[in-house]
PLY file of the C-alpha trace (Angstrom):
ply
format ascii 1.0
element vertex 485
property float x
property float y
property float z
element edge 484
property int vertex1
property int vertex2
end_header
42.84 176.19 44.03
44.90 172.73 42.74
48.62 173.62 41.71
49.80 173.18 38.67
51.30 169.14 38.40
54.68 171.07 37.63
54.84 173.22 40.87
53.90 169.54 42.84
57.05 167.96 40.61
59.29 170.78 41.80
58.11 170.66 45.34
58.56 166.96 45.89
61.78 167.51 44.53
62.62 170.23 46.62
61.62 167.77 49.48
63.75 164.86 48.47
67.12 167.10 48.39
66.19 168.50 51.75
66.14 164.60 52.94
68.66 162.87 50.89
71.38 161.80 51.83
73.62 163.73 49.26
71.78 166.70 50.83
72.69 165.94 54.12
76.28 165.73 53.55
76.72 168.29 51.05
75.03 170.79 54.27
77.39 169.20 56.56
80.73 169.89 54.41
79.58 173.37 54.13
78.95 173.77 58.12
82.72 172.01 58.61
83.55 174.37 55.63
82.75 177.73 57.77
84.00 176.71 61.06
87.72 176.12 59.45
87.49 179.27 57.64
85.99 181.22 60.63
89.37 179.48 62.65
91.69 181.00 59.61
90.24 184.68 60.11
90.22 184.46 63.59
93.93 182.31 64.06
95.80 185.21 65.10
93.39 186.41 68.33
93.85 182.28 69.59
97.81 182.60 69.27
97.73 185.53 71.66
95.84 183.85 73.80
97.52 180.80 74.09
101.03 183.37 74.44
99.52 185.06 77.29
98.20 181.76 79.40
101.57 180.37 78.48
103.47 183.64 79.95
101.03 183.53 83.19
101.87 180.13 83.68
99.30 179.48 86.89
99.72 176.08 88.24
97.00 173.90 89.94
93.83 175.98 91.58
95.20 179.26 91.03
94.69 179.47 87.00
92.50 182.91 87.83
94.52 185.32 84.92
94.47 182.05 82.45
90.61 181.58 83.30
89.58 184.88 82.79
91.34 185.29 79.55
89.76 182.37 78.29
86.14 182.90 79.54
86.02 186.36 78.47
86.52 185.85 74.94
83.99 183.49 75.28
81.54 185.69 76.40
82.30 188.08 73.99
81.69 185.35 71.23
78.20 184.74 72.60
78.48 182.04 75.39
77.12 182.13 79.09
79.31 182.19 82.05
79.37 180.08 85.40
82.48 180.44 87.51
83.28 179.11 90.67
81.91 175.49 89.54
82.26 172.76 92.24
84.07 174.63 94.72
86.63 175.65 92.40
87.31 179.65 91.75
89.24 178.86 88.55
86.40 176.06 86.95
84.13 177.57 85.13
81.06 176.16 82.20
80.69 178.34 79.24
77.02 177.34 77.21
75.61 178.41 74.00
72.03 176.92 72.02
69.62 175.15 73.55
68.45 171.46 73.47
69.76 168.19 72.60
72.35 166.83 71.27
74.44 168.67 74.24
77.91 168.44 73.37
80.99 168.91 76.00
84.38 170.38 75.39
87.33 169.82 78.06
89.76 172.79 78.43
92.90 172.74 80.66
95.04 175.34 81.51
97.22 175.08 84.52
101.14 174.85 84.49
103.55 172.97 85.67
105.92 173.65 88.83
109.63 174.79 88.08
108.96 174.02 84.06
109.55 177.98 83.33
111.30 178.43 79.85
111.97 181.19 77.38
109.57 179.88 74.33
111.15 178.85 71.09
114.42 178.01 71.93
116.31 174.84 71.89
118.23 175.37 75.19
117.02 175.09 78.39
116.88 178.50 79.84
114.16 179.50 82.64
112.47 183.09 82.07
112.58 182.83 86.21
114.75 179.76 87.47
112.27 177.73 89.82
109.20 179.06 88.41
106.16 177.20 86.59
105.62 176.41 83.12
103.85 174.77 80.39
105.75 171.76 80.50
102.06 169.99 79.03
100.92 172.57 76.44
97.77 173.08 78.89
98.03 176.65 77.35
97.60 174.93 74.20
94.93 172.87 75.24
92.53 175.39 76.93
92.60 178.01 74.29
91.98 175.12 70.93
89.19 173.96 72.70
87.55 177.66 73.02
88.55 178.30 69.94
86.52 175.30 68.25
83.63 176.40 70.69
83.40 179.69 69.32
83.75 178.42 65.26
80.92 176.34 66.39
78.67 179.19 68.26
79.46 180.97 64.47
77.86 178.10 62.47
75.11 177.11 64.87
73.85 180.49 64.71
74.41 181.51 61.22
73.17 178.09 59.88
70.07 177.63 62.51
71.31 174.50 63.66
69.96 172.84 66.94
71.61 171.68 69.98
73.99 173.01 73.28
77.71 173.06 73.33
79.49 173.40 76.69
83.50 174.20 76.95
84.18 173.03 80.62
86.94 175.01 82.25
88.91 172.61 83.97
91.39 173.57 86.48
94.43 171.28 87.92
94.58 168.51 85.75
98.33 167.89 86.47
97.49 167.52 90.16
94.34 165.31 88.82
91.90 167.18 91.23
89.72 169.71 88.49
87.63 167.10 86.76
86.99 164.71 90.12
85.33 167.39 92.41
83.73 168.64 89.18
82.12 165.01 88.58
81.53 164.41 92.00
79.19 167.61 91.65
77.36 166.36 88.90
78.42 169.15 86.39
78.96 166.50 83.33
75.75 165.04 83.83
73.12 165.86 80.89
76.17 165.67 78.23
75.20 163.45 75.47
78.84 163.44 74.00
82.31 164.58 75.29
85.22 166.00 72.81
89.30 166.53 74.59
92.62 166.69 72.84
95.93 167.54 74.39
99.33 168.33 72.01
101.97 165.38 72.21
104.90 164.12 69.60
102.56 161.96 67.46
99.43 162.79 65.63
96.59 160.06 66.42
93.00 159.24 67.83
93.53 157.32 70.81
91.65 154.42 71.91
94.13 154.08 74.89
93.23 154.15 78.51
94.98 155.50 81.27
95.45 154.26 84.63
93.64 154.64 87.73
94.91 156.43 90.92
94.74 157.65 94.25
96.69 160.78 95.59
96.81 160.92 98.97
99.23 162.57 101.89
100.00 160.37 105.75
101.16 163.01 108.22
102.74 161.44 111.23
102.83 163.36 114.80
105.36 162.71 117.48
107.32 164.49 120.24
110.42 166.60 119.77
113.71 166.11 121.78
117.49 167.18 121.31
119.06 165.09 118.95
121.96 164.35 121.06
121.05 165.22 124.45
118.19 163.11 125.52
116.56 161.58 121.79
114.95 158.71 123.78
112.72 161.57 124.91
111.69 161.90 121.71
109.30 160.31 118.93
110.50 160.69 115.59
107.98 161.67 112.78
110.76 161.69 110.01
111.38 157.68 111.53
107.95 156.95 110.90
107.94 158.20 107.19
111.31 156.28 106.41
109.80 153.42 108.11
106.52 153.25 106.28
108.72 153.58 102.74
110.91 150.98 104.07
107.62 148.65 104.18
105.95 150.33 100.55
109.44 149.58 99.15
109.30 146.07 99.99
105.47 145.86 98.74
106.45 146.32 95.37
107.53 142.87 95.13
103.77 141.53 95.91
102.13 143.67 93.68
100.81 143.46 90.02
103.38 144.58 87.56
100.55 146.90 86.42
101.20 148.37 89.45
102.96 151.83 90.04
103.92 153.25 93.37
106.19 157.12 93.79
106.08 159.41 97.10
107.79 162.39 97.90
108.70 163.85 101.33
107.37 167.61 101.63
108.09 167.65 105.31
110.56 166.04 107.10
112.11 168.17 110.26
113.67 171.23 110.59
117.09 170.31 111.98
119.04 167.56 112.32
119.35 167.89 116.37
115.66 168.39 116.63
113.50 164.66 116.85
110.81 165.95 114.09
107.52 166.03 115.63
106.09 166.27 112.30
106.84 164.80 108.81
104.61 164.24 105.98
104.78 162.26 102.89
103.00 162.27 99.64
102.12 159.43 97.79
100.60 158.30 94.16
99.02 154.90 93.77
98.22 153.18 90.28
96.62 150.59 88.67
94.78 149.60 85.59
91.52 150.02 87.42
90.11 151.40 90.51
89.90 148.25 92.05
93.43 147.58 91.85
94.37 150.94 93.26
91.94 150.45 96.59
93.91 147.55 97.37
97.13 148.34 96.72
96.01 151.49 98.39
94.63 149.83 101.94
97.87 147.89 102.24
100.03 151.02 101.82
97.86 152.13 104.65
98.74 149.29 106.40
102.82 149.50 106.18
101.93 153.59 107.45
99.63 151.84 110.55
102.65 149.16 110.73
105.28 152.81 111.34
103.27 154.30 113.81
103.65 150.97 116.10
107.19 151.05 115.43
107.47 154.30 116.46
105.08 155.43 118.90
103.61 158.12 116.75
99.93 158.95 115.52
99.21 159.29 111.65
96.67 160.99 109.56
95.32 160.06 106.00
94.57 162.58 103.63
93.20 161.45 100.36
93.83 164.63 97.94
92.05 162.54 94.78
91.35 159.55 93.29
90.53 159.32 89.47
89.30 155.77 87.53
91.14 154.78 84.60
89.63 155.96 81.24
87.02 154.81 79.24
87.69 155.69 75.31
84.40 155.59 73.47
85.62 153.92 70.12
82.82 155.49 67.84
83.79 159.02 68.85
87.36 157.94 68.18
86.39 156.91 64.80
84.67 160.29 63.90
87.95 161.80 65.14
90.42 160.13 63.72
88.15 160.39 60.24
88.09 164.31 60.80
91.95 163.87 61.18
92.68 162.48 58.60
90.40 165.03 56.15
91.79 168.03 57.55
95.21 166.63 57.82
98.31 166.77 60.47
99.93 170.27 61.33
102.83 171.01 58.32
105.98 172.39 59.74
108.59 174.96 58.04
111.86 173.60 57.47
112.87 176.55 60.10
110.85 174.44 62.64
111.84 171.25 61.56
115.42 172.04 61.96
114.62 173.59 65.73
113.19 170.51 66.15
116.54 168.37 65.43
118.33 170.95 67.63
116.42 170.57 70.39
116.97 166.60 69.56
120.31 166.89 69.47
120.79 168.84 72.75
118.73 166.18 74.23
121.00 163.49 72.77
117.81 161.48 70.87
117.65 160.72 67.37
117.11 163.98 65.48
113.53 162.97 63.66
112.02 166.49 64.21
108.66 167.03 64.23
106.14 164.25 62.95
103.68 165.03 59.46
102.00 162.08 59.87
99.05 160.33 61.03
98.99 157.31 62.93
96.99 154.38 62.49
94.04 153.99 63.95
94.74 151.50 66.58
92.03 148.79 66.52
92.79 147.31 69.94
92.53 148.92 73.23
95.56 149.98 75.64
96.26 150.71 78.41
98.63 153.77 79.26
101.00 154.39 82.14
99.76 157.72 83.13
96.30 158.89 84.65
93.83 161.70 84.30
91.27 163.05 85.61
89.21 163.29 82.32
88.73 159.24 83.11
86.45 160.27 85.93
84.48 162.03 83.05
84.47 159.09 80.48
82.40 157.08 82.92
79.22 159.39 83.63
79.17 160.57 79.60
80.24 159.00 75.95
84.23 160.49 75.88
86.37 160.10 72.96
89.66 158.71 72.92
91.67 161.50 73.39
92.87 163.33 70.09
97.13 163.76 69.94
98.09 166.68 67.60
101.81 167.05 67.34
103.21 169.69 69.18
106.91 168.92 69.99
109.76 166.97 68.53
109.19 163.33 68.42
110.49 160.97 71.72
111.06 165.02 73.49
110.40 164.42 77.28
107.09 165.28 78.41
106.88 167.96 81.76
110.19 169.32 80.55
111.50 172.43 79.36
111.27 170.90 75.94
107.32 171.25 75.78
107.40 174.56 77.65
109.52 175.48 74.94
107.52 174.54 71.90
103.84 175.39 73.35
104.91 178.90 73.32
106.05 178.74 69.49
105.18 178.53 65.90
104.89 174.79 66.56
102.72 174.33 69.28
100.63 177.52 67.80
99.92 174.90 64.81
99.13 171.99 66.29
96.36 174.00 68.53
95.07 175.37 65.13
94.50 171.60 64.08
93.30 170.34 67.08
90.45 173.08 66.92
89.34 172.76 63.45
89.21 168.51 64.49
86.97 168.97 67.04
85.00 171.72 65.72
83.98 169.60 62.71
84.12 166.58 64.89
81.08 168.37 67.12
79.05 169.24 63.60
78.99 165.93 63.07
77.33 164.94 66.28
75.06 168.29 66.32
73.42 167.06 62.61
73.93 163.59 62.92
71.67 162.10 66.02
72.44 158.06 64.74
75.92 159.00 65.40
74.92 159.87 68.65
73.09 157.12 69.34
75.63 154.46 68.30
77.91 156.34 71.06
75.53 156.22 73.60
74.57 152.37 72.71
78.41 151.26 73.14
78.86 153.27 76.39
75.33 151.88 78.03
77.07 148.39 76.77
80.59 149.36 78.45
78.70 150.89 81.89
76.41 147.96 82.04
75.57 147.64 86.03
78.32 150.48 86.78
77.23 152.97 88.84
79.78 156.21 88.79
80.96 157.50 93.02
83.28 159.11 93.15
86.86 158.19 95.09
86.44 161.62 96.68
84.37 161.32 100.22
81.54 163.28 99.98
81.55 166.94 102.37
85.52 166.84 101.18
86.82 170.47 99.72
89.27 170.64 96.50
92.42 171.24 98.20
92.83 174.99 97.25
96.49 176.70 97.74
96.91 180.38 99.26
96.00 182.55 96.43
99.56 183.92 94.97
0 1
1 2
2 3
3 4
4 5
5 6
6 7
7 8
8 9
9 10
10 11
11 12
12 13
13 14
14 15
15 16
16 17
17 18
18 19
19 20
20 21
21 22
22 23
23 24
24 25
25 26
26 27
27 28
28 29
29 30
30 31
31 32
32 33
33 34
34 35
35 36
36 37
37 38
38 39
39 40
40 41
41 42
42 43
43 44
44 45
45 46
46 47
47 48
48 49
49 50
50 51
51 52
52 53
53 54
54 55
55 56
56 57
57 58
58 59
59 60
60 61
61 62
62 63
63 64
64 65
65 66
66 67
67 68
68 69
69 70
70 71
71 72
72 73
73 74
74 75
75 76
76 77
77 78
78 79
79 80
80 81
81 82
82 83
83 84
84 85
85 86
86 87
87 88
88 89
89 90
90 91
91 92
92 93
93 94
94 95
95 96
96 97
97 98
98 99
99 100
100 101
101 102
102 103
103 104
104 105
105 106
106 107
107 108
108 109
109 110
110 111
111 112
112 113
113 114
114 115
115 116
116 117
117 118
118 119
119 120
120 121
121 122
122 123
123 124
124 125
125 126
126 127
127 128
128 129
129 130
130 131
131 132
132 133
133 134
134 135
135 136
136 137
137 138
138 139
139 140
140 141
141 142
142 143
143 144
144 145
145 146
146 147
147 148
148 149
149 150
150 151
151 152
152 153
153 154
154 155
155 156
156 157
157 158
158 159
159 160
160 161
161 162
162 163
163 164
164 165
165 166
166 167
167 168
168 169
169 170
170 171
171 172
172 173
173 174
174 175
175 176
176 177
177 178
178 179
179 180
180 181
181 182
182 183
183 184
184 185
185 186
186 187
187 188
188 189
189 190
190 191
191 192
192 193
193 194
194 195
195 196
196 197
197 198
198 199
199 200
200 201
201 202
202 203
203 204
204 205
205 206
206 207
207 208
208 209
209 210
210 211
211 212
212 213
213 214
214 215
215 216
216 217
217 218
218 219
219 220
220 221
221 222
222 223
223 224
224 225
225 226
226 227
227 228
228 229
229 230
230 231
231 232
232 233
233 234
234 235
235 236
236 237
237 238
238 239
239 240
240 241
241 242
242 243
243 244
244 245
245 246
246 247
247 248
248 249
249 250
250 251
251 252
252 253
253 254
254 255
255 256
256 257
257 258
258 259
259 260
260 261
261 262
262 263
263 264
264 265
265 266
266 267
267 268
268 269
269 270
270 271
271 272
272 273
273 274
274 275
275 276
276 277
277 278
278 279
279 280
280 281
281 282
282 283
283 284
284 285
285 286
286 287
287 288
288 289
289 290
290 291
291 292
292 293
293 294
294 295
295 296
296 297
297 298
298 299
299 300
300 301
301 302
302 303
303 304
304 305
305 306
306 307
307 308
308 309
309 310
310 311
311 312
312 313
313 314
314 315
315 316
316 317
317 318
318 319
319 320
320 321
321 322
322 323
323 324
324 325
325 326
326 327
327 328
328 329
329 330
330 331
331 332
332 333
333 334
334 335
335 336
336 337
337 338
338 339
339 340
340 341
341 342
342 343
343 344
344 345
345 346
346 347
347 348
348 349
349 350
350 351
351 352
352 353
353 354
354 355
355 356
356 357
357 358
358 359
359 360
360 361
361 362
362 363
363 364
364 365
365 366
366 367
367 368
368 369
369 370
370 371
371 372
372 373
373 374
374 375
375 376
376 377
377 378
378 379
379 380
380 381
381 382
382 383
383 384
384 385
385 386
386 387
387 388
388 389
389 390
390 391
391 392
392 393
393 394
394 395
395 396
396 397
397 398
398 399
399 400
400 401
401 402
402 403
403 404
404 405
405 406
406 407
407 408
408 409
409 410
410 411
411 412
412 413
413 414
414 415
415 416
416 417
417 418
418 419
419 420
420 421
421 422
422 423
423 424
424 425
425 426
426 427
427 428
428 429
429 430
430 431
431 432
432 433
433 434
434 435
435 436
436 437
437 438
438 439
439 440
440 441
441 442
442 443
443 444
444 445
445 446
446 447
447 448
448 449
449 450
450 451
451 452
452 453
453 454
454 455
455 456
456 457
457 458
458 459
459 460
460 461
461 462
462 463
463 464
464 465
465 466
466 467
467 468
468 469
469 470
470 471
471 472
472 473
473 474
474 475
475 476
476 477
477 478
478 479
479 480
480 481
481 482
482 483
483 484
């Protein structure tokens, strides 16, 4: 039977609000709508989450009590489980929906060593002197980045929407090791786009890069003696070490400026009458780009072959990790620092401002407290002087620049009691709110919006063009995992 020309009117325009534009958005506000207010109702369950992991405090490889608080909520809010991920007890992949666009989430959660601080105070003051502590916010981190996976889980399902979201459990980022073996495995492959924040002073969407680096240990073996009694029996490891910093020291003058070099000496004898037959050394080599580091890298290698001569010792090389500087995806940055700006910078009580000048005051720095702005969206890329191992990740999938939400007092010392401090407080509890409801609307965007997608996938395939990702790490290498505590 025909329809009546008014019910055909009525469809078509039924039809034309489905597709329009105005449609479109007005569908999207409302999905960005829900996930903040699910994040409101459900605020108080992500603050005790982000109080325990900061009380457990697990440092690199052994985040078990922080992982399984984390991936048990999410399987209570509807996501599927696999632990153990590339070797690692404490990685895990959490996955809800099905299909494309498939969009990652980074978490971190691992401490710091000897960062342990009563939260929320402007002294320093260790809960246990010596022990870790969330000297990053890495509490901070791994529980806002659930938290916007589960808002999103809420409106995918209740709103039909298409697409997978994974939350990638990533252990030992301080140590740079998590995200490397975890790349090397393949687990990012398949991601069409890849969301990360992390708390800092300033409120921004990067564009900065980081740089690249190799960790890596030299053990030297020699032959023990008595110090005084016959030491021309012996063959000093210890001399070796000092010798092959002697030569690294005077590298630096024949290397980039972009260039950093630090080592530490875990081992280095037992006694002081005792010729070591054993020392060790631990070393960290940057530079803007992992060609950079390999060189700077093989002629370190050299002044440790150049000791052993000296010395008549043997060495061994042990690279821990190596990570690639990182590649910020500007069009995800854009969609970030847009989100930002609509849902606005954490606002802090006058209470926390003023702990904030304390703690600026103890620390001697100009008491600015805590920042209520956003920065500009800087136009031009950078380069940082840090690395992480999210970098690794930026070159096998789209990555935004990473997403700053204030958490501590402006110019505060980062890995310092300072941060351990405020990640366990009203402050950093606030910033990890904002962070979440960011990249929970920041995902909606890419989960209804596949040009958006595409434009981020264009300019990586146009950054990556001839790169092929391998990873520093030798293949049939283990992540180096510690004695279980």
């Amino acid at each position: 039977m025909k329809k009546p020309l008014h019910f055909i009117i009525i469809n078509c325009l039924l039809m034309l609000a489905v597709v329009s534009p105005s449609g479109a958005r007005d569908r999207t506000k409302t999905y960005k709508n829900d996930a903040c207010k699910w994040l409101d109702e459900n605020s108080l369950i992500f603050e005790e989450t982000a109080q325990k992991i900061h009380e457990y405090a697990e440092t690199a490889l052994l985040e078990y009590k922080s992982a399984d608080c984390l991936t048990s909520l999410l399987e209570k809010g509807g996501f599927t489980i696999e632990h153990g991920v590339a070797g690692q007890p404490t990685a895990f992949i959490a996955s809800y929906g099905n299909g494309h666009p498939v969009v990652g989430i980074l978490a971190e959660y691992d401490a710091l060593p000897g960062l342990s601080q009563v939260p929320g105070i402007s002294r320093k003051e260790a809960v246990a002197p010596g022990a870790p502590g969330h000297g990053c916010g890495h509490n901070l981190f791994g529980t806002g980045s659930i938290a916007a996976a589960l808002a999103l889980h809420e409106v995918m399902a209740h709103h039909s929407i298409s697409g997978t979201v994974k939350v990638f459990g990533c252990p030992a980022e301080e140590t740079v090791i998590g995200k490397v073996y975890m790349a090397r495995a393949g687990v990012f492959d398949g991601l069409d786009i890849c969301l990360t924040w992390h708390p800092s002073a300033k409120n921004r969407a990067n564009l900065s890069s980081t740089l690249a680096m190799n960790s890596f240990e030299v053990t030297f073996h020699g032959r023990t003696a008595h110090g005084a009694v016959d030491p021309w029996n012996g063959r000093s490891a210890l001399d070796a070490v000092e010798l092959m910093n002697i030569g690294v020291n005077y590298l630096r003058e024949h290397v980039k400026p972009t260039v950093r070099i630090h080592y530490v000496i875990p081992d280095g004898g037992r006694a002081p009458n005792i010729v070591p037959d054993y020392a060790r050394v631990w070393y960290y080599v940057r530079d803007v780009d992992r060609h950079g580091v390999e060189d700077v890298y093989s002629r370190v290698l050299k002044c440790a072959e150049g000791a052993v001569l000296m010395t008549g010792t043997d060495m061994e090389v042990k690279l821990i990790t190596g990570v690639y500087n990182y590649l910020p995806n500007r069009t995800i940055s854009e969609v970030l620092d847009k989100n930002l700006r609509e849902i606005g910078p954490p606002q802090f009580t006058e209470t926390e401002q003023a702990f904030a000048r304390e703690i600026q005051k103890e620390l001697g720095i100009a008491e600015d407290g805590l920042s209520e702005k956003i920065e500009p969206f800087r136009e031009e890329d950078t380069t940082g002087s840090g690395s992480t191992d999210v970098a690794d990740v930026s070159w096998i999938v789209p990555t935004g620049g990473e997403l700053s939400i204030a958490a501590a007092p402006l110019n505060a010392p980062w890995h310092s009691w300072v941060v351990t401090s405020c990640a366990g407080s009203s402050m950093g509890f606030k910033a990890m709110h904002t962070a979440a409801e960011v990249i929970a609307v920041s995902a909606i965007d890419f989960l209804v919006n596949d040009d958006l997608v595409g434009r981020a996938r264009k300019e990586f395939i146009e950054k990556t063009e001839d790169f092929v990702y391998r990873s520093a790490v030798p293949e049939g290498s283990n992540p180096p995992l510690p004695a279980q505590k």
